[in-house]
N, C-alpha and C positions, 0 to 999 in steps of 0.2 A: 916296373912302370910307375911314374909317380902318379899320386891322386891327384886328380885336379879339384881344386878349391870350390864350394860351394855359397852361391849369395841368394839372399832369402831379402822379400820386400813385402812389410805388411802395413796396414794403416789403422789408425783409430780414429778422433772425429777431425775431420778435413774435407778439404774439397779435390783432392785429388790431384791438385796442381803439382805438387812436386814428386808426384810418381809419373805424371805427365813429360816432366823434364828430360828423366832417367829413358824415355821413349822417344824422347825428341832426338834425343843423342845418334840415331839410324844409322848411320856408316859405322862411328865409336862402337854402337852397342852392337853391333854385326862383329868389330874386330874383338872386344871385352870377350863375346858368347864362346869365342875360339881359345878362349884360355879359363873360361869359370863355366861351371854348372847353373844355371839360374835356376835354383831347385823350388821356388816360391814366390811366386809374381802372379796373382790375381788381376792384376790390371793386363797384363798380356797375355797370360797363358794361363787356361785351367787343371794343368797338370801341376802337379804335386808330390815332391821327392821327399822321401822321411829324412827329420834332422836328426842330430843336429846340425848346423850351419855356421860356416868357415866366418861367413859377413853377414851381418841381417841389420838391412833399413827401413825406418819405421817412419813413419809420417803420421800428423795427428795428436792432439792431445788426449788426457787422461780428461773425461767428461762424463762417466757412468759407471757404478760396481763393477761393470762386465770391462770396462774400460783396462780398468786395474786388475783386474782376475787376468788379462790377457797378456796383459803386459809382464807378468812376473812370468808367465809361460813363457813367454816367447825370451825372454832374457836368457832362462833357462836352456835355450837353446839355442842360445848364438853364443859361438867363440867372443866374436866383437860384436858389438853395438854401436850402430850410430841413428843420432836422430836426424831427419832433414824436414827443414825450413820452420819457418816463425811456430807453426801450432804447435811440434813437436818441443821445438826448445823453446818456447817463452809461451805457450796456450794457447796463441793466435789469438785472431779476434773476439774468437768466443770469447774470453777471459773475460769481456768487459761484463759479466755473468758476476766476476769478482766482486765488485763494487755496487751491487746492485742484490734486492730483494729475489732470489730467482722462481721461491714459491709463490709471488705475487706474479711473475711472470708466467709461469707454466697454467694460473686459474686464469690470468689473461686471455692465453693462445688458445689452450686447450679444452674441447669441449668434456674430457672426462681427464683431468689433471689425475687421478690415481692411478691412470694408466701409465704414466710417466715414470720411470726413473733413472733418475740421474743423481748428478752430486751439486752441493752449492756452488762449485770451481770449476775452472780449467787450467787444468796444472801440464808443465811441460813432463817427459819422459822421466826426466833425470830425481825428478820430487819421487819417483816411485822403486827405480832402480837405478844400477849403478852403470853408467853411459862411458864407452869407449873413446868419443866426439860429437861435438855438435854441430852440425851444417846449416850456417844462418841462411836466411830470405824468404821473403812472400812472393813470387814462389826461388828454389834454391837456382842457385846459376849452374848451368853446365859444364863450366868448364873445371869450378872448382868438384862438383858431383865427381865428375870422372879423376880427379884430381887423388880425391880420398879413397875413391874406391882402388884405382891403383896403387894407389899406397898401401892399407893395409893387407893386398891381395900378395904385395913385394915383401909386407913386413918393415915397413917404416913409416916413421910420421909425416901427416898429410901436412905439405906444402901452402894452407891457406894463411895469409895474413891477417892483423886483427889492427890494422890502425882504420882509419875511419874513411866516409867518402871523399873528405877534403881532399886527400892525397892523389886519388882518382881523377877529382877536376885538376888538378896541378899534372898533372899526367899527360890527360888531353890538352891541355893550355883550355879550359875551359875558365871563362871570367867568371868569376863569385856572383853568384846572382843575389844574394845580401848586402855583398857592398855595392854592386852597380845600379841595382833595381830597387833594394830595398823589401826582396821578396823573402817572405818568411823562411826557413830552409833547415832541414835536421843534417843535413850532412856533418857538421862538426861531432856528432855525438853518437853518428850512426856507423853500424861497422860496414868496411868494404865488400864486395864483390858482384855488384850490377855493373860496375862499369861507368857510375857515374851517370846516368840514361835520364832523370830527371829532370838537372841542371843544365844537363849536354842540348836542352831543350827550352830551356831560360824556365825551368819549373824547380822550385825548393823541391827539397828531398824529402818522403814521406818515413823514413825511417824503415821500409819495408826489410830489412837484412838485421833491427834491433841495435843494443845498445856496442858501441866498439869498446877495445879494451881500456881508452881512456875518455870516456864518458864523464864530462862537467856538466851536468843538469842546472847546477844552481847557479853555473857562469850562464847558460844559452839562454836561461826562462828570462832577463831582464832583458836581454837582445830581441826576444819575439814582442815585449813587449813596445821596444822605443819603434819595435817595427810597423805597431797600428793593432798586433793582439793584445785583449784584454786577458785577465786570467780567463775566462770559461774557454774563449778561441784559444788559446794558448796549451790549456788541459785536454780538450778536445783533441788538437793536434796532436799530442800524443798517446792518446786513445784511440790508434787502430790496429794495425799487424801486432802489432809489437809490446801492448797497452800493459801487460804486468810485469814484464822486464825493465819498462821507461820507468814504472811506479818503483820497484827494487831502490834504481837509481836516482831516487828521491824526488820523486811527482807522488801523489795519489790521486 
């Protein structure tokens, strides 16, 4: 009898959205359950199968000791690794923690800041070990999710593209909303698979899926400007989902 394959879904610091996805999926994840074990999913189920684990997805960045203590565990017990969505591979929005005093922050907030700890960053998965794949989005698309998880459960490489949103809006026949409107827009720099949903709506792209594989930061940044941003609007703008991957790609 052959084994059937085991998938494992753990999180670090996030909001939970992109383990919400993997649940949205209801029919899929009904057909997926008849061919995998889901030995580790806290978000649906409080049972719990000993690893190790055929697939294990992690959502979340690396944001405290305990962060990183967990994360080398859990590597340890997955065959593959993947992360999904922006906090896991690029820190998410926490990161903007990066750029900022975060000990000045924690005496801010907290009324007994030595209760507190954490780390100066928010680092994605991959800064800590060594990652299988990475599943872009704020939060991941569905259909790419069940894309890679089939794949690696078949033993081949997952099917996602890495060119950027533009190609999307050319897809739908969606008009440029930069050149018609003159609205500020990341889609050129941003990687695919929302489907284009921003534009599709006459809204620039907020970047939420991070940087694509051909990423021109120092062509886009003079374009946001002739568009009416100054630099701080401009920095800002990409200071959110995605703010230390944008920075990589030459912003700070």
């Amino acid at each position: 009898m052959n084994r059937v394959p085991s998938l494992a879904v753990f999180k670090l610091a996030s909001c939970d959205g992109c383990q919400l996805t993997l649940l949205d999926c209801e029919d899929e994840l009904l057909t997926l359950a008849e061919h995998v074990k889901i030995a580790h999913f806290l978000e649906a189920s409080s049972t719990v199968h000993p690893e190790p684990y055929d697939l294990v997805l992690v959502e979340g960045s690396v944001t405290t000791p305990r962060d990183a203590e967990r994360i080398r565990s859990i590597r340890s017990a997955a065959r593959h690794l993947v992360t999904i969505g922006a906090c896991a591979t690029a820190g998410g929005i926490q990161a903007l923690r990066n750029f900022a005093d975060v000990d000045e922050y924690r005496r801010a907030v907290y009324a007994r800041p030595d209760y507190i700890d954490t780390l100066s960053t928010s680092t994605p998965v991959s800064e800590h070990v060594d990652v299988d794949f990475e599943l872009r989005g704020c939060p991941i698309d569905r259909r790419q999710l069940l894309e890679v998880i089939t794949a690696f459960l078949s033993g081949r490489k997952p099917d996602v593209p890495d060119h950027s949103v533009c190609f999307e809006c050319k897809r739908r026949g969606t008009v440029c909303v930069t050149v018609a409107h003159g609205t500020p827009c990341l889609g050129p720099v941003t990687h695919a698979g929302c489907g284009a949903i921003c534009p599709s709506y006459g809204r620039g792209c907020y970047g939420c899926f991070g940087p694509s594989g051909s990423t021109n930061l120092p062509a886009l940044v003079p374009l946001l400007h002739r568009e009416g941003m100054d630099e701080r609007d401009s920095e800002r703008f990409l200071r959110t989902f995605n703010v230390a991957a944008f920075a990589e790609e030459g912003t700070s």
